[in-house]
MOPAC internal coordinates of N, CA, C and O (Angstrom, degrees):
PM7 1SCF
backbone

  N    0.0000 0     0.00 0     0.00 0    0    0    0
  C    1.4420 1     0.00 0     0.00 0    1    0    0
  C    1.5236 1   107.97 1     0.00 0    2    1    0
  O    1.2310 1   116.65 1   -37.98 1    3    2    1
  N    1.2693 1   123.97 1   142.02 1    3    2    1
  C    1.7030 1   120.09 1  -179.41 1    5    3    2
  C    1.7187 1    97.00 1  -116.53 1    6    5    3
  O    1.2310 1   138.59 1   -21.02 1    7    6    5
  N    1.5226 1    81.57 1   158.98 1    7    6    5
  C    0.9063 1   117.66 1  -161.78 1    9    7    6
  C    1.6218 1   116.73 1   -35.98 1   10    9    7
  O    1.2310 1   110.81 1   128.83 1   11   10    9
  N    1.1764 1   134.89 1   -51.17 1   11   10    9
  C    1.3754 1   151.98 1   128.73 1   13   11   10
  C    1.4425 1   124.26 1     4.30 1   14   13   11
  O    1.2310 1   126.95 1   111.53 1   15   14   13
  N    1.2254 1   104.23 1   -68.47 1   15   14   13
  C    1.4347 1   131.90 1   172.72 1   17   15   14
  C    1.5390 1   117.39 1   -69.52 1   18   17   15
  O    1.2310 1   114.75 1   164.04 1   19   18   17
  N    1.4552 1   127.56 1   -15.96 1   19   18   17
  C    1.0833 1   132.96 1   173.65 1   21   19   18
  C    1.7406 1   111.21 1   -98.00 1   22   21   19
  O    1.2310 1   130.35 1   141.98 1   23   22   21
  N    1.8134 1    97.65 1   -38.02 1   23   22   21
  C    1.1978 1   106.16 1  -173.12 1   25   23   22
  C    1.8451 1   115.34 1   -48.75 1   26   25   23
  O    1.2310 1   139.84 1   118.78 1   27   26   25
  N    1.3963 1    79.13 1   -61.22 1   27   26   25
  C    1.5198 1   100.40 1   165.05 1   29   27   26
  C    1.7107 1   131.85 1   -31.60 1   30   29   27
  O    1.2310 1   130.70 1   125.71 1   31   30   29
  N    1.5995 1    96.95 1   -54.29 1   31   30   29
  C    1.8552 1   117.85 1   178.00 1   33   31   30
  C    1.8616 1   101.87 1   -69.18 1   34   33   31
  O    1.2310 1   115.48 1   142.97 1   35   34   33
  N    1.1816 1   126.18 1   -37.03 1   35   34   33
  C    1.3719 1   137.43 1   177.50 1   37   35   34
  C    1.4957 1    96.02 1   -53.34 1   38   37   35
  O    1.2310 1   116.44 1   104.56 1   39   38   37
  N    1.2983 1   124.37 1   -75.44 1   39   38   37
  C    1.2638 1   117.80 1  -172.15 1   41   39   38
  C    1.1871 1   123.98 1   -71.74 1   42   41   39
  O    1.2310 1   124.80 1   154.76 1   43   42   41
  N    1.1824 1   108.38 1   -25.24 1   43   42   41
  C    1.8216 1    94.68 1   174.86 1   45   43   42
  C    1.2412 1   103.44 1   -81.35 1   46   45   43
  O    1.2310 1   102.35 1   167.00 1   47   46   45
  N    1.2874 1   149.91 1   -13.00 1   47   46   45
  C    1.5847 1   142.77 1  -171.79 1   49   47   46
  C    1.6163 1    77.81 1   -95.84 1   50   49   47
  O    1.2310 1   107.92 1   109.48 1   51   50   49
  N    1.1007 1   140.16 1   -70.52 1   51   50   49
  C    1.4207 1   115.34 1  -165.78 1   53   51   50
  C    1.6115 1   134.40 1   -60.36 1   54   53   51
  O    1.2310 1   121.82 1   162.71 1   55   54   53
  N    1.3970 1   114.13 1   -17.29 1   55   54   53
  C    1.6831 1   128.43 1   154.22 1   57   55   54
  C    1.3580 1   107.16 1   -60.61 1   58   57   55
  O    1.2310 1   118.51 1   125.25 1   59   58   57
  N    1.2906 1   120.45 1   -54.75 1   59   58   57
  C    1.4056 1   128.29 1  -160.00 1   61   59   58
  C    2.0059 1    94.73 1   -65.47 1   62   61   59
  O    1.2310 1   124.62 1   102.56 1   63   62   61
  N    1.2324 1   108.74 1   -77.44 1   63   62   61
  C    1.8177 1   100.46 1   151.45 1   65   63   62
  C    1.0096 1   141.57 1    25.53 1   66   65   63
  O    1.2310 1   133.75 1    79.61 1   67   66   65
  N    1.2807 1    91.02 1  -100.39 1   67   66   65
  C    1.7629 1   134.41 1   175.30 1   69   67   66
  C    1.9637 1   102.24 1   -63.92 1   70   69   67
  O    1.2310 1   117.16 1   119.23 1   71   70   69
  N    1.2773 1   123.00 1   -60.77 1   71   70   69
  C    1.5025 1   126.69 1   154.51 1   73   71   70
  C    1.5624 1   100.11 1   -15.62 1   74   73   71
  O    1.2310 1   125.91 1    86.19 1   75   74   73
  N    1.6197 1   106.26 1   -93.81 1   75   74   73
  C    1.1584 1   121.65 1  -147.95 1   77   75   74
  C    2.3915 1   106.76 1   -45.70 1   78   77   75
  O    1.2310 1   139.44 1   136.42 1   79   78   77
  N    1.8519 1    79.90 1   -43.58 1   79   78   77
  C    1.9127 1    66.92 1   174.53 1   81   79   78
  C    1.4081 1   115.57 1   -60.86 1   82   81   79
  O    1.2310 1   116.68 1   170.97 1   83   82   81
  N    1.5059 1   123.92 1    -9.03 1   83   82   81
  C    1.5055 1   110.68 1  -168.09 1   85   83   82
  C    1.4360 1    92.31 1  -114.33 1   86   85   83
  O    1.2310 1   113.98 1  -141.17 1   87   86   85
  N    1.5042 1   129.00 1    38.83 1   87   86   85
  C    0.9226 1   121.21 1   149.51 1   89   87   86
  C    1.4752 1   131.84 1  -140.79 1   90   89   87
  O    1.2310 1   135.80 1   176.86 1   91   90   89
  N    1.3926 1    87.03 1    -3.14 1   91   90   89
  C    2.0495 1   110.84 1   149.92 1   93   91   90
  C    1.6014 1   109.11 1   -38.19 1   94   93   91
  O    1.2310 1   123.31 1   130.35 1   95   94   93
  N    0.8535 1   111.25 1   -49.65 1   95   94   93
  C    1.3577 1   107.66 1  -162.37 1   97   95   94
  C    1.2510 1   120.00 1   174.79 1   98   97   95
  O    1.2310 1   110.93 1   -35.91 1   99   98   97
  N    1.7470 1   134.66 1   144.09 1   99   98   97
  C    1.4402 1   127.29 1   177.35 1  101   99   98
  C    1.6462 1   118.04 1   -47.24 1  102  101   99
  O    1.2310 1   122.74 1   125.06 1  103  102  101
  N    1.3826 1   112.36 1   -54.94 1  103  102  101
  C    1.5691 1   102.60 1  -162.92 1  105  103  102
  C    2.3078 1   101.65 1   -78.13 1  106  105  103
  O    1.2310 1   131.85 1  -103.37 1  107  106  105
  N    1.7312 1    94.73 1    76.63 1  107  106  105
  C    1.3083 1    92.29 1  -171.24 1  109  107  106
  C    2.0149 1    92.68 1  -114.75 1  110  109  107
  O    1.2310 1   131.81 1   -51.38 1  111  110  109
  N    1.4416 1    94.80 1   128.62 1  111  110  109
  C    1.6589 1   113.92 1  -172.71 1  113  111  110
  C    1.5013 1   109.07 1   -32.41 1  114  113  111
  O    1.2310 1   120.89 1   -45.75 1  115  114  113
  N    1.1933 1   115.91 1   134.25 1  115  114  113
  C    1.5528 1   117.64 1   175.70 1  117  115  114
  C    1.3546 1   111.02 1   -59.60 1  118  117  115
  O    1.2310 1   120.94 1   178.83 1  119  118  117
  N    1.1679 1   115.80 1    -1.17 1  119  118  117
  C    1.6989 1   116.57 1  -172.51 1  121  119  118
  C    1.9101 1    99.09 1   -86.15 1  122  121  119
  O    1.2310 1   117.00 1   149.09 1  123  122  121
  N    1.0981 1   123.31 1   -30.91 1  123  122  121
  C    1.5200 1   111.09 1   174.00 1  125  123  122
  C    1.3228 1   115.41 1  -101.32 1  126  125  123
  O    1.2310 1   122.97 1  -175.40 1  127  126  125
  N    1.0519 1   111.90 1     4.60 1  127  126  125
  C    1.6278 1   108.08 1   155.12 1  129  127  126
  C    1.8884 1   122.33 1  -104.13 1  130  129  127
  O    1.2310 1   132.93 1   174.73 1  131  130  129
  N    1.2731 1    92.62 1    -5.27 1  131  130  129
  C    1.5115 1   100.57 1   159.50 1  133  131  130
  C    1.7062 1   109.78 1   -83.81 1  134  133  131
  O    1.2310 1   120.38 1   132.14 1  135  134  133
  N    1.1581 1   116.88 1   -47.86 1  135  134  133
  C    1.4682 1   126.60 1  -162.25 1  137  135  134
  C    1.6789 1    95.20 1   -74.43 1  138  137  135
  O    1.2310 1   113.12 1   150.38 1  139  138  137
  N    1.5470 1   130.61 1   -29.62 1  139  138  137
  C    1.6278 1   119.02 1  -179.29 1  141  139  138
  C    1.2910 1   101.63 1   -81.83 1  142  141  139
  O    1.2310 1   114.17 1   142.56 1  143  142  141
  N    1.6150 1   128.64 1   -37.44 1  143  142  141
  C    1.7010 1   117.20 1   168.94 1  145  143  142
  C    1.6426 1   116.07 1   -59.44 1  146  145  143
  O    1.2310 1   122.68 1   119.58 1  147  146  145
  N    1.2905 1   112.48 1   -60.42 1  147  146  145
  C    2.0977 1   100.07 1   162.02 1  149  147  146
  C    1.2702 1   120.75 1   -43.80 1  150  149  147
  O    1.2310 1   114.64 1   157.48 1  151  150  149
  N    1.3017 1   127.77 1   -22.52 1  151  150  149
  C    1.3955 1   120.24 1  -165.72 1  153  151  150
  C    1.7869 1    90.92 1   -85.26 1  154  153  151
  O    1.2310 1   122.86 1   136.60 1  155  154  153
  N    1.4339 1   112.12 1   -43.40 1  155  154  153
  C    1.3463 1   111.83 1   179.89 1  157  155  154
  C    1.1311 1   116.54 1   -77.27 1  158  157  155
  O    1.2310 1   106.93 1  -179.24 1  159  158  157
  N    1.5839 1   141.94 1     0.76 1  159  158  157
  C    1.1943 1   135.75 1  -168.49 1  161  159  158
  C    1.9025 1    84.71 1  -110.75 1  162  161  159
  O    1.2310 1   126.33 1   141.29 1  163  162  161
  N    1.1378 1   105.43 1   -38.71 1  163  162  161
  C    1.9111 1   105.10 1   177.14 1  165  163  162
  C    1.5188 1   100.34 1   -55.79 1  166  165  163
  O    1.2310 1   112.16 1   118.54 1  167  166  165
  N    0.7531 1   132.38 1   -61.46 1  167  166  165
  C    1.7653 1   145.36 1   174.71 1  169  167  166
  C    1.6382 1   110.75 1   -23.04 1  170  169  167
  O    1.2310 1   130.42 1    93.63 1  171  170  169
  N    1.3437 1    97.50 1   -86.37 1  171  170  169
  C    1.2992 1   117.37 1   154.31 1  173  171  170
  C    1.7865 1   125.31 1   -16.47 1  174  173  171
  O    1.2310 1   127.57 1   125.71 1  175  174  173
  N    1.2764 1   103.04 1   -54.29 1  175  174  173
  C    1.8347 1   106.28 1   177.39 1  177  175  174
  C    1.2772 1   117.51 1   -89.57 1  178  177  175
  O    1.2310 1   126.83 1  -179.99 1  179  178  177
  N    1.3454 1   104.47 1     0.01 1  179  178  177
  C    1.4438 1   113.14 1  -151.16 1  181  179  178
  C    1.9613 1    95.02 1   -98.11 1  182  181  179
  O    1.2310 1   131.76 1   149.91 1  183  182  181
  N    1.6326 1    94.89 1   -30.09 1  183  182  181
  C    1.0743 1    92.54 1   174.88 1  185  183  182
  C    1.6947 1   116.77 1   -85.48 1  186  185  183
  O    1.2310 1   118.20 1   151.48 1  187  186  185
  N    0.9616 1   121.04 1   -28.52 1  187  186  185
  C    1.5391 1   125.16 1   172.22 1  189  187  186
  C    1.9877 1   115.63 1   -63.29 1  190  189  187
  O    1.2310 1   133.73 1   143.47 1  191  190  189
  N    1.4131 1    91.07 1   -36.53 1  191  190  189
  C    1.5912 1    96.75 1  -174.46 1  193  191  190
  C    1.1676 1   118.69 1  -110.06 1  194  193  191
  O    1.2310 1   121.84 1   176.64 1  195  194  193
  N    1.5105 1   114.07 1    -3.36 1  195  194  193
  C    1.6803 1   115.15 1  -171.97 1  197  195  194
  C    1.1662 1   129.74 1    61.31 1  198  197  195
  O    1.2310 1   115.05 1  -167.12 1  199  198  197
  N    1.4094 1   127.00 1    12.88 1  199  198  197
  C    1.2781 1   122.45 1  -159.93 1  201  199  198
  C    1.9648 1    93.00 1  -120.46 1  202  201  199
  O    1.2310 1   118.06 1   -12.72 1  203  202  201
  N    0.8824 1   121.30 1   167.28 1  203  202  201
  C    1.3312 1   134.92 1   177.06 1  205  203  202
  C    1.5054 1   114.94 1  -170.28 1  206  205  203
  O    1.2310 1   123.65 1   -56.85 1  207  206  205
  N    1.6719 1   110.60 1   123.15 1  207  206  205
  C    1.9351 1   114.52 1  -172.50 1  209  207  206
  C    1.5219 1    92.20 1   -60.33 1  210  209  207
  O    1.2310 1   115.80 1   144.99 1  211  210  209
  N    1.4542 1   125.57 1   -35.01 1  211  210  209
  C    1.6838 1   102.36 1  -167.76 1  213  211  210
  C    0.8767 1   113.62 1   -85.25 1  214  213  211
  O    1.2310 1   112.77 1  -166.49 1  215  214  213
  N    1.7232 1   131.26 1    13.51 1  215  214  213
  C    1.7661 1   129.25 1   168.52 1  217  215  214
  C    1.5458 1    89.11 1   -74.73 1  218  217  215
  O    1.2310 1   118.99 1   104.09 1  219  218  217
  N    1.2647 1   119.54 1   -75.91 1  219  218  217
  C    1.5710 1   134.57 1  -174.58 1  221  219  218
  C    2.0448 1    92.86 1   -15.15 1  222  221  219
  O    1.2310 1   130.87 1   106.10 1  223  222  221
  N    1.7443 1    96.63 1   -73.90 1  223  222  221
  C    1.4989 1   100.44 1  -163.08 1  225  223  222
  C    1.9608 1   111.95 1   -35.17 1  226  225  223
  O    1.2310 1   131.96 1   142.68 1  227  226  225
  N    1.4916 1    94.51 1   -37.32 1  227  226  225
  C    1.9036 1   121.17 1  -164.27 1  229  227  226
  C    1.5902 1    95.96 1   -71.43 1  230  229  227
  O    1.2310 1   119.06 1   146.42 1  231  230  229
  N    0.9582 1   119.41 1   -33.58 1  231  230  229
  C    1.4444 1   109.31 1  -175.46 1  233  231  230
  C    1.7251 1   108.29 1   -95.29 1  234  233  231
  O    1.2310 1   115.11 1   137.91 1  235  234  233
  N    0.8716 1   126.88 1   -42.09 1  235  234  233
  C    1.0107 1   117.87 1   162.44 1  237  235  234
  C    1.4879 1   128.23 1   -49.63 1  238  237  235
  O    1.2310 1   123.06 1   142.55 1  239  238  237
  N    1.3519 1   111.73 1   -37.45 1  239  238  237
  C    1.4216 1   118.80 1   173.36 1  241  239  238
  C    2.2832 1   101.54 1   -73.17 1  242  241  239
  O    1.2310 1   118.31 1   162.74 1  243  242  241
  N    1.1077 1   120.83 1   -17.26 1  243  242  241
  C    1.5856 1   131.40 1  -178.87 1  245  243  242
  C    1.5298 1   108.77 1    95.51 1  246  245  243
  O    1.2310 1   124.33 1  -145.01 1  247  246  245
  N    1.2818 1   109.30 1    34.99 1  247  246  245
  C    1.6079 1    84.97 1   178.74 1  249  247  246
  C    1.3017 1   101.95 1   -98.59 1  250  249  247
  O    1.2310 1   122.75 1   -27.10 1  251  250  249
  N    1.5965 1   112.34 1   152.90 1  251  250  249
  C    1.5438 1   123.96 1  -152.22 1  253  251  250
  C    1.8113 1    90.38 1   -88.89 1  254  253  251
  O    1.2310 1   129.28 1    -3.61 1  255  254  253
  N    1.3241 1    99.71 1   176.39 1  255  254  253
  C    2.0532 1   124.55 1  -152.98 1  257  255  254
  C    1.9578 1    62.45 1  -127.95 1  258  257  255
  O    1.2310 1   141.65 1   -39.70 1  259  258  257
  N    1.6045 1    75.57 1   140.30 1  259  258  257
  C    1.7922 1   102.86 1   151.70 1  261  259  258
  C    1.5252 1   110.39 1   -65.68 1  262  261  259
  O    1.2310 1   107.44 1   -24.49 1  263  262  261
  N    1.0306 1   141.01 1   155.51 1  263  262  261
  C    1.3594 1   150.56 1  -155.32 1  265  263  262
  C    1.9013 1    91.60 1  -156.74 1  266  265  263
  O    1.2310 1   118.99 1  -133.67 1  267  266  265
  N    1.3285 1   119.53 1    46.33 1  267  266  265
  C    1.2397 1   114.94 1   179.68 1  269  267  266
  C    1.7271 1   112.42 1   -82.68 1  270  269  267
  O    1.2310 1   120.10 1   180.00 1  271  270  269

């Protein structure tokens, strides 16, 4: 899987997640409704600056870059 393609699967399994606790129920911890606004504010810069901490984490772990 490259890098792209994972990047991608990371965040939607972690919205989808993060969603589902904030939709268990009202009294849901301020900690996952802090963590779905960072995830969207990471998103957000990520597209202006290209950079993303979980490429860094992905390469370090070896997962290969599209070479398109």
């Amino acid at each position: 899987m490259t890098m792209d393609r994972l990047l991608r699967l990371t965040s939607g399994v972690a919205l989808l997640v993060v969603f589902l606790f904030g939709v268990a129920g009202s009294n849901v911890h301020w900690f996952w409704k802090f963590f779905m606004v960072f995830m969207a504010i990471n998103q957000i810069q990520s597209a202006f600056t290209n950079w993303c901490p979980v490429v860094s984490v992905y390469r370090k772990l070896g997962v290969k870059e599209c070479n398109c």
